[in-house]
N, C-alpha and C positions, 0 to 999 in steps of 0.2 A: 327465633333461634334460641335453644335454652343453654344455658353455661352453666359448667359445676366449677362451681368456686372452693377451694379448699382450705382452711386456716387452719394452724397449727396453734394450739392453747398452749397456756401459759405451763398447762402441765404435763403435755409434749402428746395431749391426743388430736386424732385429726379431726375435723368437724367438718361438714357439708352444707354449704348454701349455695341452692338454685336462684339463679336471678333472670332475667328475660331479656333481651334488647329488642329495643322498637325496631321492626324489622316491616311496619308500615311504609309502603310507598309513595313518593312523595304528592302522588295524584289526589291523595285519599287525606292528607293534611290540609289543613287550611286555616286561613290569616296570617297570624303571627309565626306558626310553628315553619307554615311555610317559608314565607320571606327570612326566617334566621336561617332556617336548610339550603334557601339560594345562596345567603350572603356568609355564610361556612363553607360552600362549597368552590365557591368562587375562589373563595381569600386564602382558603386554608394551604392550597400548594403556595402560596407565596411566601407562606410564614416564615418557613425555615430561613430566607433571603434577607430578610427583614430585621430577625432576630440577632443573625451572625453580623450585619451593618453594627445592628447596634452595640455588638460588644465589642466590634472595632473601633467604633464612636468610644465606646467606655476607654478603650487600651489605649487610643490617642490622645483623649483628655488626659489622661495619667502619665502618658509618656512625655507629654510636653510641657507639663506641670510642672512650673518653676520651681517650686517648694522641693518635690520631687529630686528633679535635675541639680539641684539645689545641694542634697545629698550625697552625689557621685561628681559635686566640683563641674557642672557646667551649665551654659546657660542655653537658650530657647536658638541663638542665634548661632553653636556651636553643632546643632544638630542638620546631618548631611541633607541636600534640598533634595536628594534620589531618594532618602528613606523617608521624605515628606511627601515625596512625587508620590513615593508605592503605598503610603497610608489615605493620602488624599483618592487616589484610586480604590481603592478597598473599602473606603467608606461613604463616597459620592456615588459609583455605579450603579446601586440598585435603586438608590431613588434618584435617581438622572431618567433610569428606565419604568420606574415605575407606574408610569400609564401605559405602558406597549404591555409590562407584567399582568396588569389586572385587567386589561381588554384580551388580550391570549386565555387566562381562566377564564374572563365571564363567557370569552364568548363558546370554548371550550364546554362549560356548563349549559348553555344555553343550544350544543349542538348546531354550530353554523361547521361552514366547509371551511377546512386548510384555507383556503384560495383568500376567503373574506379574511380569516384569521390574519394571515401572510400581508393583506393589502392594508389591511388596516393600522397594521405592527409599522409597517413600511412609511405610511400618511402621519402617525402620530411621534 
């Protein structure tokens, strides 16, 4: 597949570069190339889940940060146990599930049936 890529120079003409993307199929790679193209494919729908945990991890470290709390006059002990309930949910969930998440991709990748997918989400 070929892409025109266009940049804008510094002195406001526009310029053309053709680039390529490996548009080889995965049959036709081998070793290494392959096994990264399994294990991107697999993982990469998970990322988005993974990444939002973590900056919920980040916004809870900082919310509960004494130094912080410290600031606005209160302490770790004055903060509501429902807005600790809804944070402790928000950022335990996806790695609670994350074995049921990356057997659903791989097996997804690897083209097995709903049915396996479903039974296996259900045992794990």
């Amino acid at each position: 597949m070929q892409r025109d890529i266009y940049m804008l120079d510094v002195n406001g003409t526009t310029t053309s570069n053709n680039t390529q993307e490996s548009s080889e199929p995965l049959e036709n790679k081998k070793g290494f190339k392959r096994f990264i193209r399994i294990f991107a494919d697999a993982f990469v729908p998970i990322m988005p889940a993974m990444i939002a945990t973590g900056l919920f991890l980040g916004i809870k470290g900082a919310l509960l940060n004494e130094t912080l709390l410290s600031i606005f006059n209160l302490s770790p002990e004055q903060i509501s146990p429902d807005f600790l309930i809804f944070i402790s949910v928000l950022t335990e969930t996806t790695f609670a599930f994350l074995p049921a998440l990356i057997c659903w991709s791989a097996f997804r990748v690897f083209g097995s049936s709903p049915v396996h997918r479903n039974n296996i989400r259900i045992i794990i």
